[in-house]
N, C-alpha and C positions, 0 to 999 in steps of 0.2 A: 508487579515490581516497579520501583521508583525509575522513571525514564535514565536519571543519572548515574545511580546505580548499576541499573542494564549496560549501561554505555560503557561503565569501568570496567565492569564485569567481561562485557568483551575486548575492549582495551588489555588485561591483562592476559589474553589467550591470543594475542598478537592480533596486528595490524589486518590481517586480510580475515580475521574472525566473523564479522557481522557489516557487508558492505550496503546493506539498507541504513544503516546508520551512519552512513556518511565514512566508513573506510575506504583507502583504496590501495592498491598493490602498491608494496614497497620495496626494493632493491636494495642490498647494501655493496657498497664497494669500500674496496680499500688500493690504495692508489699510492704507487712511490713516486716523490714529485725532487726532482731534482735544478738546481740550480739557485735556489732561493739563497740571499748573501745572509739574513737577517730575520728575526720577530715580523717587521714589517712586509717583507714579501709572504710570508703565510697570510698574513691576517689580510691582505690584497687579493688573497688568490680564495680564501674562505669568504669576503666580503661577496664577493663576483659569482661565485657559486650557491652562497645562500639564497642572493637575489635571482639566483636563476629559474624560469615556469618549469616546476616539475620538481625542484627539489625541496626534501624535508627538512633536511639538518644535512652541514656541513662545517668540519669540524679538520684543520692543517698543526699540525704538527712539526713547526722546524726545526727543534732537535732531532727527531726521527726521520726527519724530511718524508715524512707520509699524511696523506690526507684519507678521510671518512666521508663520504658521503652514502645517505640515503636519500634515496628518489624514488620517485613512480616510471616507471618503464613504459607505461602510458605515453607519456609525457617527454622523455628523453631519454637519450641512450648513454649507455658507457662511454663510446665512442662519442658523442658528443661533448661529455663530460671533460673527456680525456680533450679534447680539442678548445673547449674553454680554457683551459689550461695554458696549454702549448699556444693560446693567442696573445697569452699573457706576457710570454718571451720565457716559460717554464717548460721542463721534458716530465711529463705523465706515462707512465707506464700500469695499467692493471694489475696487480698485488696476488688481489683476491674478489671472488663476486661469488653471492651465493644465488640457485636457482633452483626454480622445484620441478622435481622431475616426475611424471607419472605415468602410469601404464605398466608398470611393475608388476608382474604375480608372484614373483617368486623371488627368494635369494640368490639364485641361478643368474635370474636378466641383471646382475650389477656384475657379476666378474663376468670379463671380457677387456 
């Protein structure tokens, strides 16, 4: 199979599919960011966060007043995240974050 191909091919069966290929774990959060007056404080606060080591995409929202990011948990934390933010002179709060969970046998081990 075509190197490129291969690549796609595990590209669309998500990011932590084939990490010989140069993937690596990715994070998604979702983040309610308050305080922004304007367009220009999102795109201040998504500028600082795209450039930050660890992150994939980030993407602020000030009509919703919430931001996206995805990152490598490698690399950085929520908590970190959330603290770029808040250095900005913004309040970050976590939304939502997804995590994998394992060691599961049964549909038993998730009620509780």
């Amino acid at each position: 199979m075509d190197k490129k191909i291969e690549k796609e091919a595990d590209h669309n069966r998500g990011p932590l599919a084939n990490k010989s290929l140069g993937y690596k774990e990715v994070r998604k959060l979702n983040l309610q960011v308050s305080g922004m007056s304007c367009a220009s404080c999102a795109l201040r606060i998504e500028k600082v966060l795209s450039e930050t080591k660890g992150v994939n995409e980030a993407m602020v929202n000030f009509a919703t007043g919430q931001a996206f990011v995805a990152f490598d948990p490698a690399q950085i934390s929520p908590a970190e995240l959330t603290k770029k933010i808040d250095e900005l002179g913004y309040k970050s709060v976590v939304e939502r974050a997804e995590f994998p969970v394992g060691g599961m046998s049964c549909a038993s081990c998730s009620i509780g």
